[in-house]
C-alpha positions in Angstrom: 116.2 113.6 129.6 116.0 110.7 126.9 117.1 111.8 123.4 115.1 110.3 120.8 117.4 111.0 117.8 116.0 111.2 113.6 118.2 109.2 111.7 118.7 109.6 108.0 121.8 108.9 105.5 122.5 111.1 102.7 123.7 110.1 99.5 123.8 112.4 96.4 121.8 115.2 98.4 119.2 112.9 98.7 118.2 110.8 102.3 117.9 107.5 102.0 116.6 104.5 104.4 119.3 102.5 106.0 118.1 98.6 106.2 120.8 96.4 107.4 124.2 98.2 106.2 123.3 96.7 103.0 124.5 100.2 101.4 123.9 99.5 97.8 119.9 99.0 98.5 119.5 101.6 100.9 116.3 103.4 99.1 114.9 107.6 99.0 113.2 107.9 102.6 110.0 108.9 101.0 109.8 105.5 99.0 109.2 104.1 102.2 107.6 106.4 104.6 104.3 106.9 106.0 105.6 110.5 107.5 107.9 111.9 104.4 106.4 113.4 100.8 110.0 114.1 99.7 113.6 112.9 100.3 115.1 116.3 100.2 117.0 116.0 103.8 115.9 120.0 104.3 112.7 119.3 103.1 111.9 116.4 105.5 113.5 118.3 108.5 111.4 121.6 107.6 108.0 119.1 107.5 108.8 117.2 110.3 110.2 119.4 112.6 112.6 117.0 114.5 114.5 119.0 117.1 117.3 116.7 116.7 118.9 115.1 113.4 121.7 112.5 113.0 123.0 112.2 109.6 125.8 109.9 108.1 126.7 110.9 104.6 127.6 108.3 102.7 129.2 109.6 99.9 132.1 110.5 102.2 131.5 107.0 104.2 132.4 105.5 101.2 134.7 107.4 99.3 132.0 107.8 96.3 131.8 111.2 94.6 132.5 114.7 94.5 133.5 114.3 98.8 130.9 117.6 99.4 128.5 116.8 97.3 126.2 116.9 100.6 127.7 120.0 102.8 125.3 122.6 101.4 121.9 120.3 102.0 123.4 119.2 105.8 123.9 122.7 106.8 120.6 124.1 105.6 119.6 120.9 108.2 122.1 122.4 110.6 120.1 125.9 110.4 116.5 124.0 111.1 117.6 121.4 113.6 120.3 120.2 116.2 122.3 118.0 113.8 125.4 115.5 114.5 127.0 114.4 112.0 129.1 111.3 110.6 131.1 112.7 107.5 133.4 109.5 107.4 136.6 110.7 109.5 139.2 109.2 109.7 142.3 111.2 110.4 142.7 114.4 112.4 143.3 116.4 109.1 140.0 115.4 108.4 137.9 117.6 110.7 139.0 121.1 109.4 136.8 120.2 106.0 133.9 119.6 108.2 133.8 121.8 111.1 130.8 124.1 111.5 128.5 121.8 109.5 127.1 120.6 112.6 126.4 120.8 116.0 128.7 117.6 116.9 131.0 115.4 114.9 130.8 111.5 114.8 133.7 109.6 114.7 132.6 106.2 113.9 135.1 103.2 114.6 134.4 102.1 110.8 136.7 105.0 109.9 138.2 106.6 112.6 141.2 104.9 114.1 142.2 105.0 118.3 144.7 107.8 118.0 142.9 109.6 115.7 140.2 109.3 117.8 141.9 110.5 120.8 143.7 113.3 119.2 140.6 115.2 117.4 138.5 114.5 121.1 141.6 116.3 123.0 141.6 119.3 120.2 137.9 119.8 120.1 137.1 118.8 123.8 132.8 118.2 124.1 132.5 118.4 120.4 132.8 114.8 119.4 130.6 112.3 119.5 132.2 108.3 119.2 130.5 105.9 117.6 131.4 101.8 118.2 130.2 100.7 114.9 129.3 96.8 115.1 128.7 94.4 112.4 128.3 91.2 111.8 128.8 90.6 116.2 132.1 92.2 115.7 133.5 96.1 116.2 133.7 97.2 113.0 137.1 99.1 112.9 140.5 98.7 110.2 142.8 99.9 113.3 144.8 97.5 114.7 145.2 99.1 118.2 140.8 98.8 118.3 140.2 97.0 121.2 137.7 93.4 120.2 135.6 93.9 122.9 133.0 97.2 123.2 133.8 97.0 126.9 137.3 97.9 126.4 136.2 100.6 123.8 134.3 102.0 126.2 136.9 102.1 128.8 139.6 103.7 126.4 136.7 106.6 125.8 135.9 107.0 129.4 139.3 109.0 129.8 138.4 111.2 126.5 136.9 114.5 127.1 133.9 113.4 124.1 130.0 114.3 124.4 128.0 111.2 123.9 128.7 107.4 123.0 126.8 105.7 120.3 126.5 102.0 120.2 125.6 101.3 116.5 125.1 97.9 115.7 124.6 98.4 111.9 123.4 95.0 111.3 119.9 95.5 113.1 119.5 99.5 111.2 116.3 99.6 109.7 115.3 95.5 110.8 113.1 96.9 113.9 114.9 93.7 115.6 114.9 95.1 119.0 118.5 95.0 120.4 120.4 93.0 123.9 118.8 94.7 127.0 121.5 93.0 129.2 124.4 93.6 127.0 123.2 97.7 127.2 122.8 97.6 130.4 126.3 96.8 131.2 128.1 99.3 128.9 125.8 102.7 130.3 127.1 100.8 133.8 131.0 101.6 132.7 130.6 104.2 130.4 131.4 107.6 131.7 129.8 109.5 129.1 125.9 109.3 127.8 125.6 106.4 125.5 123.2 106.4 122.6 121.7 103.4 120.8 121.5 103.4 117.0 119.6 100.1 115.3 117.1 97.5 116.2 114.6 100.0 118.1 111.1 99.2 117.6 108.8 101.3 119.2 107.6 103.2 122.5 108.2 100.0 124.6 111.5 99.8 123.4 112.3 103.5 124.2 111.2 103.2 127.8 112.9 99.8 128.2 116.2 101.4 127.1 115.7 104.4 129.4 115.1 102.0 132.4 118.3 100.2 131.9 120.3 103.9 132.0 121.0 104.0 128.0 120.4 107.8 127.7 119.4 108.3 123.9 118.0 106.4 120.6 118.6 107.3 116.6 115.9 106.5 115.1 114.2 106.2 111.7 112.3 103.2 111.0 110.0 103.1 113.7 108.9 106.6 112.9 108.5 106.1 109.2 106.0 103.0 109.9 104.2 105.0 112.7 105.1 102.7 115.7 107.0 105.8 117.4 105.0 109.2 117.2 106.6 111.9 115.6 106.2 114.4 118.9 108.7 111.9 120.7 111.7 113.7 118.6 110.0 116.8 119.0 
């Protein structure tokens, strides 16, 4: 079954609209919705009823702030909704702070080096989800051990014991851009593990076109704030 994903950051309790990774001029959701009257994250999620929420907080992303300024609104999330969560990880010490906020962990490459990744999936097996964060055409990652190419990535992950990939190419968040049909295709063809596509998706079409070409899941925001992807498809 496709997962169609609700995306929203958090920054100072409050969600905010990702456009671009341009973090500074990311704006409250409800200053730019059609669907939300508030940009309290528990609010939205009780209104909207997604059954599933991603959420990167971006106070711990990057290193701004009281670091759990967000924990109590992402677990009253947590209680409403399936939630996965990116709290900015980057070492194995890390995940004790954050376990039990939600349902799965992100590890994003932006943070999160190889063996760090490697050594959090083998202690909580089925827990994690790994996130190839792209930017600006290339994998966005300060490890030197990160493979350049996605396709090795992928490869490395396929002999990790995670939950789901998610190919983030932070570039297109929040553009409504569409995203490389071909290019997807051939990373769900190696990947061992369900892989999820965050940024660029536009609308129904899209969603069935990345379901035809065996990409299992889409986070998505955008195209459900402007109305172009009906609220009962993350239902």
């Amino acid at each position: 079954m496709f997962q169609t994903v609700f995306v929203f950051d958090v920054y100072n309790r409050n969600a905010v609209h990702a456009q671009g990774g341009d973090r500074q001029k990311y704006r409250p959701v409800h200053e730019i919705s059609n669907i939300c009257t508030t940009s309290d994250p528990v609010g939205i999620v009780r209104e909207l009823r997604p059954a599933e929420v991603y959420i990167a907080d971006l106070n711990r992303l990057q290193g701004q702030g009281e670091p759990n300024i967000n924990f109590d609104v992402i677990r009253g999330v947590s209680e409403l909704s399936r939630t996965m969560l990116d709290p900015g990880i980057s070492s194995f010490e890390d995940v004790a702070g954050v376990l039990g906020l939600a349902e799965h962990l992100v590890l994003g490459t932006e943070t999160a080096s190889l063996d760090s990744i490697t050594k959090i999936a083998a202690a909580y097996p089925s827990q994690i989800n790994v996130s190839i964060d792209k930017k600006n055409g290339n994998i966005l990652s300060s490890d030197p051990l990160m493979p350049k190419d996605p396709f090795e990535v992928v490869k490395v992950l396929n002999g990790l014991e995670i939950n789901d990939i998610i190919f983030l190419d932070i570039d297109m968040v929040g553009t409504s851009s569409g995203f490389d049909a071909q290019f997807l295709s051939l990373i769900a063809d190696i990947s061992d593990h369900n892989v999820l596509l965050g940024g660029g998706v536009r609308d129904v079409e899209d969603i069935r076109q990345l379901e035809a070409i065996g990409i299992k899941g889409a986070l998505v925001a955008t195209g459900l704030h402007n109305g172009s992807i009906p609220m009962k498809m993350v239902r």
